[in-house]
N, C-alpha and C positions, 0 to 999 in steps of 0.2 A: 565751459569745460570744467567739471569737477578733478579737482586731483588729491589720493588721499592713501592713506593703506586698506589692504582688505578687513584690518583690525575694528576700520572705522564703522562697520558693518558686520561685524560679529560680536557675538558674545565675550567673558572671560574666558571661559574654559577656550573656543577655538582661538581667543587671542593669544595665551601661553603656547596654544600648539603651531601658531605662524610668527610669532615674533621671532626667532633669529635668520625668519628669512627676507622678513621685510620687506611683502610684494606689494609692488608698488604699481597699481592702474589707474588708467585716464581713462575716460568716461567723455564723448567729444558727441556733441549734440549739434543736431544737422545743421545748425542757427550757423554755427561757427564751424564749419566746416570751410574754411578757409585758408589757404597755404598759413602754414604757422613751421615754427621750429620742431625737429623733432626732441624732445627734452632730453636729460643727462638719463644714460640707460644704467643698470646696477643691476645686482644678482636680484633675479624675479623679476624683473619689469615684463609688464602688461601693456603695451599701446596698442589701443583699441579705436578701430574708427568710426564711424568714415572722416576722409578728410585729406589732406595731401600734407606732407610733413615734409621737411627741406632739411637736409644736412651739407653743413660745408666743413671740407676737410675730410681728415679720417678718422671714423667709427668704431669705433674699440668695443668687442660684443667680451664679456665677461660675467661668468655664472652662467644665468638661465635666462633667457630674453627674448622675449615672444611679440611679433609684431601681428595686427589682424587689421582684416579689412582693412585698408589704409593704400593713398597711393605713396611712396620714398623716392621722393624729388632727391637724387644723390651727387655729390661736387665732391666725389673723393672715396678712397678707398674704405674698406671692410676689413678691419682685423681682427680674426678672431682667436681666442688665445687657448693657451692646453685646457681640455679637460670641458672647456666650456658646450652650452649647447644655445644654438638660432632657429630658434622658430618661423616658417614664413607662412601665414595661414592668410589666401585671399588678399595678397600684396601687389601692386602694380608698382614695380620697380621702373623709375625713370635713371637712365644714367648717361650723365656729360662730363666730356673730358675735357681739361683745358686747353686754349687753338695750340696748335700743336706738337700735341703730347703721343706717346709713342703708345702699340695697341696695351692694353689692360692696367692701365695707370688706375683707373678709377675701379677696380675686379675689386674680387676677396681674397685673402690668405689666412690659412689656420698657420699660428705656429708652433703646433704642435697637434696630435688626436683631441679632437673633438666632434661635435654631432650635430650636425647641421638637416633641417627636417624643411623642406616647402612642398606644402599643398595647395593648388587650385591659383596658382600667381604666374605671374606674367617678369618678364624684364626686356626692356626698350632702350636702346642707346638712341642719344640725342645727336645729331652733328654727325661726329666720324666716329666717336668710341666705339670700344671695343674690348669690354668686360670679359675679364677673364678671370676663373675664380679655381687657385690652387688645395685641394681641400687634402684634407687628411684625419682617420679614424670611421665615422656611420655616416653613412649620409642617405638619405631616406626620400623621393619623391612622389607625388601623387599628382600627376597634369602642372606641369613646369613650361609656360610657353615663353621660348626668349626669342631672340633677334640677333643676330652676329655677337653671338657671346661663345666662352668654350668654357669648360669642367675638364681639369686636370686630376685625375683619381693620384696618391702615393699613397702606398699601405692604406685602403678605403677596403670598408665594405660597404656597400653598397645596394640597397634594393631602388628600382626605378621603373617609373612604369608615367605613361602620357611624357617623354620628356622631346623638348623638341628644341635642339640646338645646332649652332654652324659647327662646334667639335667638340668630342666625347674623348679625353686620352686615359686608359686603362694600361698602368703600368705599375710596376715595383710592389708586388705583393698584392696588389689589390684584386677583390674577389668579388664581383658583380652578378649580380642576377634584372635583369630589364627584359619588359615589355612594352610592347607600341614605341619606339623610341623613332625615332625624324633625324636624319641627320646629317650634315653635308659632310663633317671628317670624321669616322673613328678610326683613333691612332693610337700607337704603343711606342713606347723608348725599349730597345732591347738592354738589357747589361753591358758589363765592359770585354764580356768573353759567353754570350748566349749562342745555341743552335737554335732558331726560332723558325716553327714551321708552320707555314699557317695556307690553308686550302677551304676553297671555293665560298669566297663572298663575294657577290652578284651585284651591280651598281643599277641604280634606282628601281629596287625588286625587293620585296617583302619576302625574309627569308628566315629562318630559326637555326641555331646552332650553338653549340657550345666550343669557346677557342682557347688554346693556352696563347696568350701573350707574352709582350716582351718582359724580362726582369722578373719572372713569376708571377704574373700577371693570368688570371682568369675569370671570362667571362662568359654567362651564358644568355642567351640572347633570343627571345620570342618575338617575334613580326615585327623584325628591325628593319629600318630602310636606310641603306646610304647611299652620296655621291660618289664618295673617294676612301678607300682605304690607308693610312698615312703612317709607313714603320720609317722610325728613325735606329737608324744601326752604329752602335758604340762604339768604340774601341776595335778587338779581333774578334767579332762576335759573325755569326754566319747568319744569313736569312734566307733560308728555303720558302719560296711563293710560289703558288697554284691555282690559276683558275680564279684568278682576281678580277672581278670587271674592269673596276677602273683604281688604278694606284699612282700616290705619289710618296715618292722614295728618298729619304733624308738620310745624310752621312759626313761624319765628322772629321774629315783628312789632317791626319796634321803628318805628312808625307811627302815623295816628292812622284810627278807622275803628270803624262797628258791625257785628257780624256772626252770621246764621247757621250753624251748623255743622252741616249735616245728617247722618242718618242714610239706611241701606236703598241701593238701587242708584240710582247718580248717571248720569245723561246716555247719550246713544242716539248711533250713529253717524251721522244726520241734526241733530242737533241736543245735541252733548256740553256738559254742564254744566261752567261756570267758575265758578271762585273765584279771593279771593275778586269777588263778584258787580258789574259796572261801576256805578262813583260809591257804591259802599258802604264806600271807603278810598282813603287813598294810598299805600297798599303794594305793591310792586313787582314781586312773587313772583304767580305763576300756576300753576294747577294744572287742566288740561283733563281733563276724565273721561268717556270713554265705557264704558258697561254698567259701573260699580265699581260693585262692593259696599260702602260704607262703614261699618265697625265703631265707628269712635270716632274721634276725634281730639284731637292734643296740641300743647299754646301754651308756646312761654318766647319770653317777651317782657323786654324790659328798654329802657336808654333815656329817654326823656321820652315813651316809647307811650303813649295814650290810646284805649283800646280794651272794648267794651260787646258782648257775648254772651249772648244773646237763644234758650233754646228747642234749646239747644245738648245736646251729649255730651262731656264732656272725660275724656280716659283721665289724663293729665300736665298738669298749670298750675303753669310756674315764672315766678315777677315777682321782678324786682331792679332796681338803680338806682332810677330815680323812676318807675319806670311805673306806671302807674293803670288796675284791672282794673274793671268791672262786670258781675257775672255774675247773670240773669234766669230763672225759670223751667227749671232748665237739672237737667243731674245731671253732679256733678263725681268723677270712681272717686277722687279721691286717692291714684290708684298714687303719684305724687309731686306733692303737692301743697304746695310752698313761696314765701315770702314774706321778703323778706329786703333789705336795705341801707333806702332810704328807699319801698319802694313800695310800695302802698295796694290790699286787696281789698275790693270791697264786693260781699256774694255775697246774693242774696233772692229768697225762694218757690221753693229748689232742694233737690235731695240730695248734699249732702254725704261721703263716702266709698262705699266698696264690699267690706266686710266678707263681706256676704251670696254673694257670687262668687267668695271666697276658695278653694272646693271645686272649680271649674274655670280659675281663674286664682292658682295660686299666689304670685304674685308682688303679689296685691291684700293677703296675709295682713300685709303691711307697709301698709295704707293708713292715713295720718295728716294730719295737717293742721300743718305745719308754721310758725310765725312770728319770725322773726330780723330783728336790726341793729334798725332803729330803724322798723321798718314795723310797719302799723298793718294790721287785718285787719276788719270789720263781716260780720256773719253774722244774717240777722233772718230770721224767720220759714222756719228750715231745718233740715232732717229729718238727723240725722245716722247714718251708720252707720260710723264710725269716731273716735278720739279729736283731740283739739288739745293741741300741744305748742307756748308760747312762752316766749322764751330774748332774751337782753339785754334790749334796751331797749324789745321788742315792747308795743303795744297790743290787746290783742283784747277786741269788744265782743260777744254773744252775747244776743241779745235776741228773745224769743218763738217759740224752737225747739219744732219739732211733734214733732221728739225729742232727747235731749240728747245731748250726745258720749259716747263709751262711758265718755272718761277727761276729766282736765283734769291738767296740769300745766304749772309753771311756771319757769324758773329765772333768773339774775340779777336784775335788775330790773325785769322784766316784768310784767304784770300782764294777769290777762283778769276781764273783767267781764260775770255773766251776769246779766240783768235787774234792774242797777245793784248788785248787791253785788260786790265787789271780792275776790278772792283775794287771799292774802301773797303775794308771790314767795318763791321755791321752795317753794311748799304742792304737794301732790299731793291729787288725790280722783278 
């Protein structure tokens, strides 16, 4: 492996003209094409392969930093900073997360507009990861093939074309143009106070359109295919839906109110179904539905919410502050299913995780039962197909389960209690 500046190979005059930017390339000969480190990156770096290059920790991209041909053995996140620009030209991205870590520990984040460019690369989570890469400012693609990974647009423009990911979220300003795109979710965040109205996208069907999104959000979209269409609704924000194939529906209660969460196709153009249903809350958020296909749907709640789900689907249930969950009859996938500062779940006669859907929803192969801060969790007479994990000063009581959790673990001073016998905190079984 030669390593040197481009100076070392030009004349004076081009050296005057690259010296304050000091580009720095590696030159990796097929001899040594053997896992090696990936070197310290700086403004202009050139890694050049072939060859597989390992990074542990997190990656701090600043200035201009171009990686090519090369496979990126990765143990940690991407940060990449304002203003800066990531090159990914013919990159096989490998990425592992540590056992376990929650989904997109090991992703990317801009912290601020920058320009992020890959062509012709791949990216592959090892284990259970679940790369998730929040970007902001250009972001540019040309055949991006990944694996249970998601692209978060804020304020992005965007061109894309060959991208093929588990989810694509276009929201907050962001103004996209794609083709040929693959994709199991595209999703939007609406504002704290959006009318968001959005008709007729088709579920595993190649279709063309241009959509206003949530938060100002626009996209227009050539021979896109999805599973799932996935609006998360703000604050008092309304969501008019139409002619959705297949939808899952996300909303943030921090109210008090009991509810059903249906499944199968919601509401007819003579007569469109609302939620949630008048005098069954006083939450302020709306969601009209005509012909949606409803797949699942996901709650974070927080606040002084006091809220009862009844017969339900939940794909996500996150509680924090003091909020107070009771969940009935229902089946909860535990994609993420957390509990956390002082609020309170009492879940009975339901199912608990979704292990068993792991083969067509890879992102389910993390489903857990999470219990932190000083919240308390009741679980009676519940079928589990996934483990429970509590951590500080959690309580969890597990009483006359139709199945047990896969796992049980515990750590600081925590304790879960299954049919009155008490774990030690930090016991595993």
């Amino acid at each position: 492996m030669v390593i040197g500046t481009a100076a070392h190979f030009a004349g004076p005059r081009t050296y005057m003209r690259l010296s304050p930017w000091i580009l720095l390339v590696l030159l990796v000969t097929p001899s040594l094409a053997v896992e090696q480190k990936l070197p310290p990156l700086r403004d202009g770096s050139v890694v050049s392969g072939p060859g597989t290059f390992q990074h542990e920790g997190e990656l701090e991209i600043r200035g201009h930093v171009t990686l090519k041909n090369l496979t990126l053995d990765l143990h940690g996140p991407i940060r990449v900073a304002k203003d800066a620009t990531l090159e990914l030209d013919g990159v096989k991205i490998l990425v592992s997360d540590p056992p376990g870590a929650s989904n997109g520990v090991s992703g990317l984040r801009c912290e601020g507009p920058a320009r992020v460019v890959v062509r012709n690369s791949t990216m592959e989570p090892l284990g259970t990861a679940h790369p998730m890469w929040g970007l902001q400012g250009e972001v540019e693609v040309d055949n991006f093939q990944t694996k249970n990974a998601e692209f978060h647009f804020n304020q992005v423009r965007a061109k894309l074309n060959r991208l093929k990911i588990f989810e694509l979220e276009i929201s907050r300003g962001s103004d996209v143009v794609a083709n040929h795109l693959e994709l199991v979710f595209l999703s939007t965040h609406t504002g704290e106070d959006d009318h968001l109205q959005v008709d007729g996208i088709p579920a595993d069907k190649e279709f063309s359109r241009t959509l206003n999104l949530g938060s100002g959000a626009k996209a227009e979209l050539h021979d896109v295919r999805l599973e799932l269409f996935l609006v998360y609704v703000h604050g008092k924000s309304s969501a008019q839906l139409s002619h959705i194939g297949r939808a899952q529906l996300a909303f943030f209660p921090q109210c008090q109110g009991s509810f059903h969460l249906p499944i199968g196709v919601q509401g007819s153009q003579d007569k469109p179904a609302v939620f949630p249903a008048e005098g069954a809350s006083n939450c302020p958020f709306r969601i009209a539905m005509n012909e949606v296909n409803v797949d699942t749907w996901d709650v974070y709640t927080g606040g002084n919410a006091d809220l009862t789900f009844t017969d339900s689907v939940i794909d996500e249930l996150i509680l924090n502050g003091h909020a107070k969950v009771k969940v009935r009859n229902s089946e909860l996938y535990a994609d993420w299913l957390g509990v956390s500062d002082d609020a309170q779940l009492n879940v009975e006669s339901s199912t608990v995780g979704a292990l068993r859907l792991a083969a067509k929803r890879p992102d389910l192969a993390t489903s857990q039962a999470r219990i932190g801060g000083r919240a308390r969790a009741l679980f009676s007479k519940v079928r589990f197909d996934c483990g429970v994990v509590a951590s500080g000063q959690a309580q969890v009581e597990i009483n006359a389960a139709t199945r047990p959790p896969q796992y049980l673990r515990t750590s600081d001073t925590a304790t879960i209690r299954v049919d009155g016998t008490v774990m030690n905190p930090g016991s595993k079984n």
